[in-house]
C-alpha positions in Angstrom: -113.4 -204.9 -64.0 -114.7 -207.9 -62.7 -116.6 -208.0 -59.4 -115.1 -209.7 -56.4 -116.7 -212.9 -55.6 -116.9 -214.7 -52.1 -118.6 -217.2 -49.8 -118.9 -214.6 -47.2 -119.7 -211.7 -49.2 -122.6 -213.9 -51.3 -123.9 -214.9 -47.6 -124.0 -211.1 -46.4 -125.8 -209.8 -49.5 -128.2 -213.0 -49.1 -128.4 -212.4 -45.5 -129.6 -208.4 -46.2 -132.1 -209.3 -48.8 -134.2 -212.1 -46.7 -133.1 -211.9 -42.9 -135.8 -213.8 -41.5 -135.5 -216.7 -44.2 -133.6 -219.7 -42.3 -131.0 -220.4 -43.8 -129.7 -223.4 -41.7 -131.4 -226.2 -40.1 -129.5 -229.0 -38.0 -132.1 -231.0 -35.7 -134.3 -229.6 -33.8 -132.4 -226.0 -34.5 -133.1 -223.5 -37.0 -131.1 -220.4 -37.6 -132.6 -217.6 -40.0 -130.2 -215.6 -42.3 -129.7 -212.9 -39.7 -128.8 -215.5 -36.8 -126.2 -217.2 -38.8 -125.0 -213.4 -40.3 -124.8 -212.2 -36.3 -123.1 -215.3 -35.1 -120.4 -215.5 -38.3 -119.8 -211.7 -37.7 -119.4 -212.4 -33.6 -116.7 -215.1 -34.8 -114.8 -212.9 -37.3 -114.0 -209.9 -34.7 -113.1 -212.5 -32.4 -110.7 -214.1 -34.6 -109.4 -210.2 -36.2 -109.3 -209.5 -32.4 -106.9 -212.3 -31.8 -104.6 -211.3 -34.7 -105.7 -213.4 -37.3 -106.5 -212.7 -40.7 -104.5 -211.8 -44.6 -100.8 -211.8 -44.0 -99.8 -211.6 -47.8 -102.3 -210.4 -50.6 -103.9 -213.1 -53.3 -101.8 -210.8 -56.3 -98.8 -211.8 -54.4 -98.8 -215.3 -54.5 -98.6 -218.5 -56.3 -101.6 -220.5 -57.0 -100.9 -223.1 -54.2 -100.2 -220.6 -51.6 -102.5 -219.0 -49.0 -101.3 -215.8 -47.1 -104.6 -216.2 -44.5 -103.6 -217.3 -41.4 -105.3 -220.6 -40.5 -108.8 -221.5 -38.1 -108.9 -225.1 -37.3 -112.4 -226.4 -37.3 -112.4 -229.0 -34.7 -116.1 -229.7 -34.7 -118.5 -232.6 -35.5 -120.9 -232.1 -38.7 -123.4 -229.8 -37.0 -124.2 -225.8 -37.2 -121.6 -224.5 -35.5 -119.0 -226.2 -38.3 -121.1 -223.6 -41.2 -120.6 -221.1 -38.7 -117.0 -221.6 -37.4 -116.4 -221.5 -41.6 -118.3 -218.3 -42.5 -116.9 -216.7 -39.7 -113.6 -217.8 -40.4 -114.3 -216.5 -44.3 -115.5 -213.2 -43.0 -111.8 -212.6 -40.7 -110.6 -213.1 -43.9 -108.9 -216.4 -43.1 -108.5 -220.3 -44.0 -110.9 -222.6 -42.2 -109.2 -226.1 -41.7 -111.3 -228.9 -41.2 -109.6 -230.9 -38.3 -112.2 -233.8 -37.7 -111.7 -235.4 -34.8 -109.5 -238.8 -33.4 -110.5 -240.7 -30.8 -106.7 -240.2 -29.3 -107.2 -236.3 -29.2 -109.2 -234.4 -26.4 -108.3 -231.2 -28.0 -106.8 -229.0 -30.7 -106.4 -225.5 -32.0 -105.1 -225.3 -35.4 -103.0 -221.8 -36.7 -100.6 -220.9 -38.6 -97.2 -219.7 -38.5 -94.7 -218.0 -40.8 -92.0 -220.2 -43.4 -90.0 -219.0 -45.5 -91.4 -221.7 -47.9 -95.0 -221.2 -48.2 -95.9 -217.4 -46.5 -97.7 -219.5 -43.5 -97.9 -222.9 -42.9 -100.6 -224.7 -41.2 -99.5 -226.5 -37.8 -102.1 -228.2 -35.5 -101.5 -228.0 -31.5 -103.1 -231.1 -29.6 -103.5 -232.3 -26.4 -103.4 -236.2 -26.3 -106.3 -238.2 -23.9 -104.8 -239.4 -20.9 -103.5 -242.4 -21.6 -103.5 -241.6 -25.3 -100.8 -242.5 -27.1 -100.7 -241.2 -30.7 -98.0 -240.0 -33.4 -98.0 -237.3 -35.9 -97.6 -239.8 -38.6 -101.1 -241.8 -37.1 -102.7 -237.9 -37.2 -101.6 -237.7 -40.8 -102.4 -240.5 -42.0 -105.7 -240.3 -40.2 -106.6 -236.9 -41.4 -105.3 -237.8 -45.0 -108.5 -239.7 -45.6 -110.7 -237.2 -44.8 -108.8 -234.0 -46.1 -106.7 -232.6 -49.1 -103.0 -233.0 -48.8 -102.4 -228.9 -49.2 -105.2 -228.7 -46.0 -103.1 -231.1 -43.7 -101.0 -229.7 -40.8 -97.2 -229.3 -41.9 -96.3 -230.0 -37.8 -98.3 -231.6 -34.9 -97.5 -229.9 -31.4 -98.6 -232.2 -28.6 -99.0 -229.9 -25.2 -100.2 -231.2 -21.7 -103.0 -228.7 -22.2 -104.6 -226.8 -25.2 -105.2 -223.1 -23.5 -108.9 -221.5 -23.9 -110.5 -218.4 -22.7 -112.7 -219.2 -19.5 -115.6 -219.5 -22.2 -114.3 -222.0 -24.1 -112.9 -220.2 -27.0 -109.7 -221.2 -28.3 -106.4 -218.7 -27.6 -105.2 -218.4 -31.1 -102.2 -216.1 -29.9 -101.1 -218.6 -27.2 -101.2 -221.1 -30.1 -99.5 -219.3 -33.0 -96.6 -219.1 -29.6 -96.3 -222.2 -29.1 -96.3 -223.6 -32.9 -93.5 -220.4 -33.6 -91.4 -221.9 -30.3 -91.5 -225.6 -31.7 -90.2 -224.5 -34.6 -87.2 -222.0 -33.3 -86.6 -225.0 -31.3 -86.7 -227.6 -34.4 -84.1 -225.1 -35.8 -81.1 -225.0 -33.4 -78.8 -226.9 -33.5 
């Protein structure tokens, strides 16, 4: 039987063999193996806390599906993107890399369920004031920087993107609102 292979499980065996090793240097920080393992765990219970995670096993889907729910990364090239993706890997779920636009102050991306692909990726932004932006400009912006099956299927613009007094993002409040557009797209 072959053995199971994955980014976080090759970083935690890694991670126990040479914890004081660093592992990531951005700047003037360094992180050793065990800060990066301690911060990627914090992230995964955070985002299992939240509800995230497998919704549908790999052996039960086609090649171009993913049954992971879905963590937007919106986060400039730094430490906390490797971190926001090994904790994301470790939740078990899909990190998304959502690079900024200048017309977006913020953004939380998740999924939420179709009947066509298990769960679909849909990105819920909050416009600058004054910004002015449409889900085709977001598209095409993000089209240059990611792969088509990685773009969001639906943009949901909200007056404000809700996060916990600490700054994380509400990934239940989000998944709401993404399921609500979507009944509402719907009706008829």
């Amino acid at each position: 039987m072959a053995q199971e292979f994955s980014i976080a499980l090759t970083h935690e065996a890694v991670s126990s063999v040479v914890p004081e090793r660093e592992a990531l240097v951005w700047r003037d920080r360094r992180l050793t193996y065990a800060d990066l393992t301690d911060r990627s765990r914090r992230l995964a219970t955070y985002l299992r806390q939240a509800g995230l995670g497998v919704r549908r096993e790999r052996s039960a889907l086609a090649n171009y599906e993913s049954g992971q729910d879905h963590v937007g990364l919106y986060l400039l090239n730094g430490n906390e993107y490797l971190e926001g993706m090994l904790g994301a890997f470790k939740a078990p779920c899909a990190p998304v890399n959502v690079n900024y636009h200048p017309a977006v102050l913020d953004v939380i991306v998740c999924g939420r369920p179709s009947e066509r692909w298990g769960s679909e990726i849909v990105a819920v932004a909050q416009v600058t004031s004054g910004g002015q932006v449409t889900e085709a400009e977001l598209q095409a912006h993000l089209a240059q920087r990611l792969a088509r099956y990685k773009l969001p299927k639906c943009w949901v613009f909200v007056n404000q993107v809700q996060r916990s007094p600490s700054g994380k993002a509400d990934y239940r409040w989000a998944r709401s609102v993404a399921e609500k557009a979507s009944a509402q797209a719907l009706r008829p």
